[in-house]
C-alpha positions in Angstrom: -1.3 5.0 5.2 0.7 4.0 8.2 2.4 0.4 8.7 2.9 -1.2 12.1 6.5 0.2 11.7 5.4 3.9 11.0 6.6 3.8 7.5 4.1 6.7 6.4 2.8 6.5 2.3 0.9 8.9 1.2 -1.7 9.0 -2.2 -2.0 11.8 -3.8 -4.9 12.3 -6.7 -5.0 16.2 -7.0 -2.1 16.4 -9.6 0.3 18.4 -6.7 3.8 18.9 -7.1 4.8 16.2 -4.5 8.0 16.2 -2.4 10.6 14.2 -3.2 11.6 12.4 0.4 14.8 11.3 1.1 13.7 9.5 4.3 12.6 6.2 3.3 9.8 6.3 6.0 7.6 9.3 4.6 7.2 8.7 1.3 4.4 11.1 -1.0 3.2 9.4 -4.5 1.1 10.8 -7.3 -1.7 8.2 -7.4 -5.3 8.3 -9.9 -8.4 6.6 -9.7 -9.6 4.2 -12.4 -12.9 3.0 -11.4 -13.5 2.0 -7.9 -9.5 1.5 -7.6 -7.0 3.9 -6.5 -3.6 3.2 -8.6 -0.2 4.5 -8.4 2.5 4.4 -11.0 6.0 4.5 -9.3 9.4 3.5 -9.3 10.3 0.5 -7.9 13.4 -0.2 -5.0 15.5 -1.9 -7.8 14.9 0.5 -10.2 12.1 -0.6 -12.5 8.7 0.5 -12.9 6.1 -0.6 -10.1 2.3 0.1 -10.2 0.0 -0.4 -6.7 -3.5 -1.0 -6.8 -5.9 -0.5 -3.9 -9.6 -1.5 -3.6 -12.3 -2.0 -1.3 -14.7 -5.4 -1.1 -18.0 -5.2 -2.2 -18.6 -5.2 1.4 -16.2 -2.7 2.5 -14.5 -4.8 5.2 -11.4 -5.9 3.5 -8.7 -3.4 1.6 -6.9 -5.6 -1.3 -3.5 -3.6 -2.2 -1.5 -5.6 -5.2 1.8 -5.0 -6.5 3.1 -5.2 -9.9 7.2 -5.4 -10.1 8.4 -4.9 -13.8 12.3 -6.1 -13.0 14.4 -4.7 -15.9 16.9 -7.0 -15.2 15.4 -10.5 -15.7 12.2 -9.1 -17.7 10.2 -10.7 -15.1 6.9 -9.5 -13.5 5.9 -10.0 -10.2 2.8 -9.7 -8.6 2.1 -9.5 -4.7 -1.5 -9.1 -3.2 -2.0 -8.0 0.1 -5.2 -8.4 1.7 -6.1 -6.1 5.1 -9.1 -6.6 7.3 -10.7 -4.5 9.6 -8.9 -5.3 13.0 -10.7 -4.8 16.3 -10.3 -1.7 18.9 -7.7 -3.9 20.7 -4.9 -4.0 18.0 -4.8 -0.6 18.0 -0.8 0.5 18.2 -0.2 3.5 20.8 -0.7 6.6 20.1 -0.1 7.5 16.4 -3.1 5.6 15.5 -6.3 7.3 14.4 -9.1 6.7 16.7 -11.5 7.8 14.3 -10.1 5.9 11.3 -9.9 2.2 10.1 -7.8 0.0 11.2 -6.4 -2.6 8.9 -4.6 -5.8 10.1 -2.6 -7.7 6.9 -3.6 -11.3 6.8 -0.6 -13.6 6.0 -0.7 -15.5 2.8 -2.2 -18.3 2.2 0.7 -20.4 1.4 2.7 -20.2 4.9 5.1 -17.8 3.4 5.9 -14.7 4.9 5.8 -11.4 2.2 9.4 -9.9 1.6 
């Protein structure tokens, strides 16, 4: 997966050795599938332990991606859900995107706030 700022993250099921990146925008994560959802078990930017769940809708038009932050520190969780839709051929960025593969546009969240 790609963001709009080219920060590349990639899932890996297959059990491989993966790299370990020190270039913050190509990062490689061991991932497994339980059920219809891919989930990856990682470490978090502050440290803790951070797992990231991705799954279709039952009508394969949206892509649902949740975070779930264990923070050592103040033994809170937090939970962030991002929801993608299918965009149109016109939001296509340049040419690193895939013309034969989805593209996803995040929606903002329902509560005016912007993600962090």
């Amino acid at each position: 997966m790609t963001d709009d700022d080219l920060h590349k993250l990639s899932l890996y099921t297959d059990g491989r050795k993966l790299q370990k990146s020190k270039d913050n925008n190509n990062q490689e994560v061991a991932a497994h599938w339980n059920g219809s959802q891919l989930v990856s078990d990682e470490k978090s930017p502050l440290g803790g332990k951070m797992n990231r769940t991705f799954e279709l809708s039952r009508d394969g038009r949206r892509l649902f991606e949740t975070l779930h932050i264990d923070n050592g520190r103040s033994n809170t969780p937090i939970s962030i859900r991002y929801v993608y839709d299918i965009a149109g051929s016109d939001t296509q960025s340049g040419q690193d995107s895939d013309p034969n593969g989805p593209v996803l546009k995040r929606n903002p969240p329902d509560d005016g706030t912007s993600p962090q």
